[in-house]
C-alpha positions in Angstrom: -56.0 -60.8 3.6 -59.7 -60.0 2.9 -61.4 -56.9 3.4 -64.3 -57.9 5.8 -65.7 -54.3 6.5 -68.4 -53.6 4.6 -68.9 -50.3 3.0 -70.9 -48.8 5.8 -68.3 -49.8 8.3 -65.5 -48.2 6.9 -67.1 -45.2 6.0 -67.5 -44.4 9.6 -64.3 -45.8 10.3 -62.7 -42.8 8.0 -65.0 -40.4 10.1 -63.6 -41.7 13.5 -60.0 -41.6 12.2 -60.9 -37.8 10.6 -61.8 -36.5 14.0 -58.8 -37.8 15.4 -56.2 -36.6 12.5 -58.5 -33.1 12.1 -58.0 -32.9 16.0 -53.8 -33.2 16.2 -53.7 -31.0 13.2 -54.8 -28.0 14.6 -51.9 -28.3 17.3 -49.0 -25.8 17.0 -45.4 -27.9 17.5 -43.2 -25.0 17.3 -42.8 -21.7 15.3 -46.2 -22.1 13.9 -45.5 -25.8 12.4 -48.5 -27.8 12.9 -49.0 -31.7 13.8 -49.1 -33.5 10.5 -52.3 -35.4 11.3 -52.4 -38.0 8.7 -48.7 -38.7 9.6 -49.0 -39.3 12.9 -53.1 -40.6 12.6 -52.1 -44.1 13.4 -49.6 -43.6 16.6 -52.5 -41.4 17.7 -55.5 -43.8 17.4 -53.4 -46.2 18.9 -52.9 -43.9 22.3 -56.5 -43.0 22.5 -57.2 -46.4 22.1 -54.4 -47.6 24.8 -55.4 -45.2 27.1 -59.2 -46.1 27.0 -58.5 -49.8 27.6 -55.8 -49.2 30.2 -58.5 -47.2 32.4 -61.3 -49.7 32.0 -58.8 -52.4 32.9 -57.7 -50.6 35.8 -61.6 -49.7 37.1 -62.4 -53.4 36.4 -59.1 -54.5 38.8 -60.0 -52.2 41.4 -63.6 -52.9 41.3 -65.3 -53.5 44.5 -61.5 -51.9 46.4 -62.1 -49.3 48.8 -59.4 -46.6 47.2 -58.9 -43.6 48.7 -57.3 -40.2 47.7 -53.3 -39.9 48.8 -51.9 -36.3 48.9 -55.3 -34.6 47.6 -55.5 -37.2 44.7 -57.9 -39.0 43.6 -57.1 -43.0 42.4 -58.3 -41.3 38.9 -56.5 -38.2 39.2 -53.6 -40.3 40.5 -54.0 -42.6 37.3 -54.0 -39.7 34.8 -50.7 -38.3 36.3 -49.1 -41.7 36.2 -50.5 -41.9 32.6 -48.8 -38.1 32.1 -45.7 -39.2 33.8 -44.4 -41.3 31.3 -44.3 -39.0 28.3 -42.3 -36.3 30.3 -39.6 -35.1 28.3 -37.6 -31.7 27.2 -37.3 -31.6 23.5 -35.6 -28.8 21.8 -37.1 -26.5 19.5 -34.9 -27.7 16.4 -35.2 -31.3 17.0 -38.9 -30.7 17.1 -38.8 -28.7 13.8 -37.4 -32.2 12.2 -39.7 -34.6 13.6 -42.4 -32.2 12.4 -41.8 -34.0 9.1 -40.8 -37.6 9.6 -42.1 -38.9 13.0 -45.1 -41.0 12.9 -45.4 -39.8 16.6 -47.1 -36.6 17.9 -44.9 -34.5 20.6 -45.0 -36.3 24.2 -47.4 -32.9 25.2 -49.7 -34.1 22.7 -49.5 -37.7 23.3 -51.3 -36.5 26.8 -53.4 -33.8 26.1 -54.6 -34.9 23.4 -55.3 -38.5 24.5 -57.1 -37.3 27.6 -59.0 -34.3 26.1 -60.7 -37.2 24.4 -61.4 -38.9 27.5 -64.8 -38.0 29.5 -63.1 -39.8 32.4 -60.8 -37.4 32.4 -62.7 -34.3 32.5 -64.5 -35.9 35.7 -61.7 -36.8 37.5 -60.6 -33.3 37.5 -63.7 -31.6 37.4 -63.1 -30.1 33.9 -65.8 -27.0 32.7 -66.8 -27.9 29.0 -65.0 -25.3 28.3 -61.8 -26.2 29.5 -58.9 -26.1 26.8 -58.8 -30.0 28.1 -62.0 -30.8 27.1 -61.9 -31.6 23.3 -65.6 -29.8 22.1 -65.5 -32.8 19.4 -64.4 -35.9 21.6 -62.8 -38.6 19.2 -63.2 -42.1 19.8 -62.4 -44.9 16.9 -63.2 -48.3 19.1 
């Protein structure tokens, strides 16, 4: 229960976690309500961070594995969708209008998009222009 960062280490903490919360803010839920970003800061570090370590761990299995593409994917591409996969859902508009103010969590469209618009991985693996709306212009990464 002691603070072991020293001052310089969580001052650019704060910044890493500021790009992240500035970044989910500026998303649009529904009728104009916007992502609370300090809300849901934490759930979102935590699935940039998951989704990092889940794709080094999965180039480090495969290393050295001769994987090729199945139905025009690409093992990444093929990854990503798996990764997309599992937030699919159909929320409606009013039930998204409430968890606008109490969920820690960001809509399942964001828990994707904005996860891999973070992700230079991603932008490869589907051969993203810089400009692409999936290509965050101020990639975020805390770890």
């Amino acid at each position: 229960m002691r603070d072991w960062w020293t001052p310089d280490d969580e001052k650019e903490f704060v910044k890493r976690a500021s790009c992240i919360s500035d970044q989910y803010s500026t998303y649009t839920i529904v009728d104009g309500i916007k992502i609370n970003g300090k809300l849901t800061l934490g759930e979102d570090m935590a699935d940039l961070g998951g989704a990092i370590l889940a794709y080094m761990a999965w180039k480090e299995d495969t290393k050295g594995q001769r994987l090729n593409s199945i139905d025009g994917l690409t093992p990444e591409q093929r990854l990503f969708l798996g990764y997309s996969q599992y937030y699919c859902a159909n929320v409606r508009d009013e039930v998204k209008r409430m968890q606008a103010t109490v969920n820690p969590h960001s809509p399942v469209e964001y828990r994707v998009n904005g996860v891999v618009s973070n992700m230079p991985e991603f932008q490869e693996a589907f051969h993203c222009k810089a400009e692409s709306p999936m290509v965050n212009q101020n990639r975020c990464r805390v770890w």
